[in-house]
N, C-alpha and C positions, 0 to 999 in steps of 0.2 A: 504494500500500500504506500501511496506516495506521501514522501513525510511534509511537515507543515513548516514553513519557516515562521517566528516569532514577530510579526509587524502591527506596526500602531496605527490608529485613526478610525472616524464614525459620520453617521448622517442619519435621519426616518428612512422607513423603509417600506414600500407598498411591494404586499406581496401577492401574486395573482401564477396559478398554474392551470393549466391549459392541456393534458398530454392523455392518448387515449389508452391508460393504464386497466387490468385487470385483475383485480386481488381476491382470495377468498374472504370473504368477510366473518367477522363473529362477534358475537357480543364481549366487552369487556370482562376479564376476570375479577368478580368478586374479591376488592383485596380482604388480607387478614390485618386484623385488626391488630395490630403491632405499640408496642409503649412509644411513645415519642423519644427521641434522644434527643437530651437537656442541653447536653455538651455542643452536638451539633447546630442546635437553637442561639449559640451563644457566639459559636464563632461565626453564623452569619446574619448574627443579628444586626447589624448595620448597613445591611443590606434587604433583607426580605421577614417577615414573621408568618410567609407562607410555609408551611413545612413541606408540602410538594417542590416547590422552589427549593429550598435546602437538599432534600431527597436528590433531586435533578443536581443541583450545581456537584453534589458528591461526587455521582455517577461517573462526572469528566474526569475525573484525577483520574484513573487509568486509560483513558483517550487522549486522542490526538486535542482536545476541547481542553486540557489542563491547562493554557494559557488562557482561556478564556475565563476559567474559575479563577484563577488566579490574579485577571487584572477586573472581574467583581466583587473581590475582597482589598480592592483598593491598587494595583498594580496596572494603573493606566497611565493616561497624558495626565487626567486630574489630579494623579497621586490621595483619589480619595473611593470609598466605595462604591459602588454605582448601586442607584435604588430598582428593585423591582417589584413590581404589585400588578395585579388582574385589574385591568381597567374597561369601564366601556368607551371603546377608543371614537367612536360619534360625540361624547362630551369633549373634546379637543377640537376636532373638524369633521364633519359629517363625510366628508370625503375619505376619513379615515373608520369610516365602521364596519368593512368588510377585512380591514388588513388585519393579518395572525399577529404580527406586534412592531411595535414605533421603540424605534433611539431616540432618545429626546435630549438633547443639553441645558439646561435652565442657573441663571447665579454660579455659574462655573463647576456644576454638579453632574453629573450620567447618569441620568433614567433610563430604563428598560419598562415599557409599558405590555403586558401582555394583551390580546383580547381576551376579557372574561368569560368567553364561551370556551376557552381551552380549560378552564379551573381546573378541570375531572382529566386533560388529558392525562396519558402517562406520562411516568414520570421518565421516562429513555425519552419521548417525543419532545418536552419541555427539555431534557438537557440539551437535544441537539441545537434545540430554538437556540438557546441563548449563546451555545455557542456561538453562534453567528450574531447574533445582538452584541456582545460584549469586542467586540471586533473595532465596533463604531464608534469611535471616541472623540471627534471632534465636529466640527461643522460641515463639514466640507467632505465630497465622497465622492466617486468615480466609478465608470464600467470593473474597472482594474480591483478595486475594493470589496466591490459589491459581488465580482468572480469568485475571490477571496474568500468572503464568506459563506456565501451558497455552498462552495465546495468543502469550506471544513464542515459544513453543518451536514452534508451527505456524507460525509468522514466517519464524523463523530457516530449519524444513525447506522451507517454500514458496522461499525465495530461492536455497538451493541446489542445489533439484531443479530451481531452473528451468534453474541452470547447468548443471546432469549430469540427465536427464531421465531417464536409464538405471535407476538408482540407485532410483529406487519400485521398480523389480521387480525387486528384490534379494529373496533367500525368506529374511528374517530375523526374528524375533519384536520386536524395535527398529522395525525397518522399516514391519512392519506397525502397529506403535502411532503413527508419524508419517503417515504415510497415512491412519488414521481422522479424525488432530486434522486435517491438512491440509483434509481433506474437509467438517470442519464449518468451517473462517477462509473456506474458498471459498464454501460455501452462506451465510454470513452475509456477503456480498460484505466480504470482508477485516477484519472485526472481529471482537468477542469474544463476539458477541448467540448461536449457539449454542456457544459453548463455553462457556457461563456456564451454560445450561442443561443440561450435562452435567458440567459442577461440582455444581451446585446437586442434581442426581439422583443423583449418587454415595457410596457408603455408606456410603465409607469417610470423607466431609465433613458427615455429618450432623450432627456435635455442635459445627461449627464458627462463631465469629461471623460476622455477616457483615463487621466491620471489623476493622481492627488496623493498628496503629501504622506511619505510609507505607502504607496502603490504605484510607482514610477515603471516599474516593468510588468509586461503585461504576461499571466501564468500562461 
């Protein structure tokens, strides 16, 4: 699998997929009802008091996504945490009430807005999300950034599904947008060659540069 290098920089991000994919579907597994861990609560509490969001941010430490948890616990441009919360993303811009989640910069801070129809995703599908959210760390974003992320975020879900296999036929709307990206890292045998071209056709990136700052060369 092709490895990730370490680079900085962010922008919102509308996300729209389009691909005539076929999965078997199933209903989500009933989880078990598990003790919360306190510990885990605490080192990301400055970040999120969602404990799915916690669950998810774990997950990455053994993926290619560890840069990602690592600059949500403060290891960004802002040298400070980045906030994430379920939001309904129509109360910012109505324009934004179909997008899965928005980067947001505000008072010199990184928010991660989820959409709050994902709350119940699972918790693999949320870590891939944020992988790629926590990527976005300034104002300013390009084709080159936005390749960047879509493909660690098919990174991160390719490494996980490989460990829970199950988890693609989950009938979740999260779900099914990591099975489309997966399906283009797999057809471009493990690189970003179609995900770039599903950057580059998407509508909501048309007026974007192709560089920016920590994205100068294109993957």
């Amino acid at each position: 699998m092709k490895k990730y290098k370490k680079i900085f920089c962010l922008a919102a991000l509308a996300l729209s997929l389009s691909l005539n994919c076929a999965y078997a579907i199933v209903e989500p597994p009933k989880a078990e009802i598990t003790p919360i861990n306190e510990e885990l609560l605490k080192t990301y509490k400055k970040s999120t008091t969602e404990y799915n969001v916690v669950e998810a941010l774990e997950l990455l430490k053994n993926t290619t996504g560890e840069y990602s948890r690592r600059a949500v616990l403060g290891e960004n441009l802002t040298q400070k945490p980045i906030k994430i919360e379920f939001k309904n993303l129509s109360e910012i811009n109505p324009a934004y009430t179909n997008f899965d989640a928005l980067g947001w910069k505000k008072n010199g801070k990184l928010y991660i807005y989820i959409n709050k129809k994902h709350k119940d995703a699972p918790k693999e599908a949320l870590a891939a999300l944020l992988a790629h959210e926590a990527i976005h760390q300034d104002e300013l974003n390009s084709l080159n950034e936005e390749t960047y992320a879509w493909t660690l975020e098919a990174a991160v879900w390719t490494q996980l599904s490989e460990d829970s296999p199950k988890i693609q036929n989950i009938s979740h709307p999260l779900v099914e947008r990591e099975n489309v990206i997966k399906k283009l890292f797999e057809k471009g045998d493990y690189t970003s060659t179609y995900i770039r071209k599903f950057v580059v056709s998407n509508k909501g990136y048309q007026n974007l540069p192709e560089r920016s700052p920590g994205f100068e060369e294109n993957l």
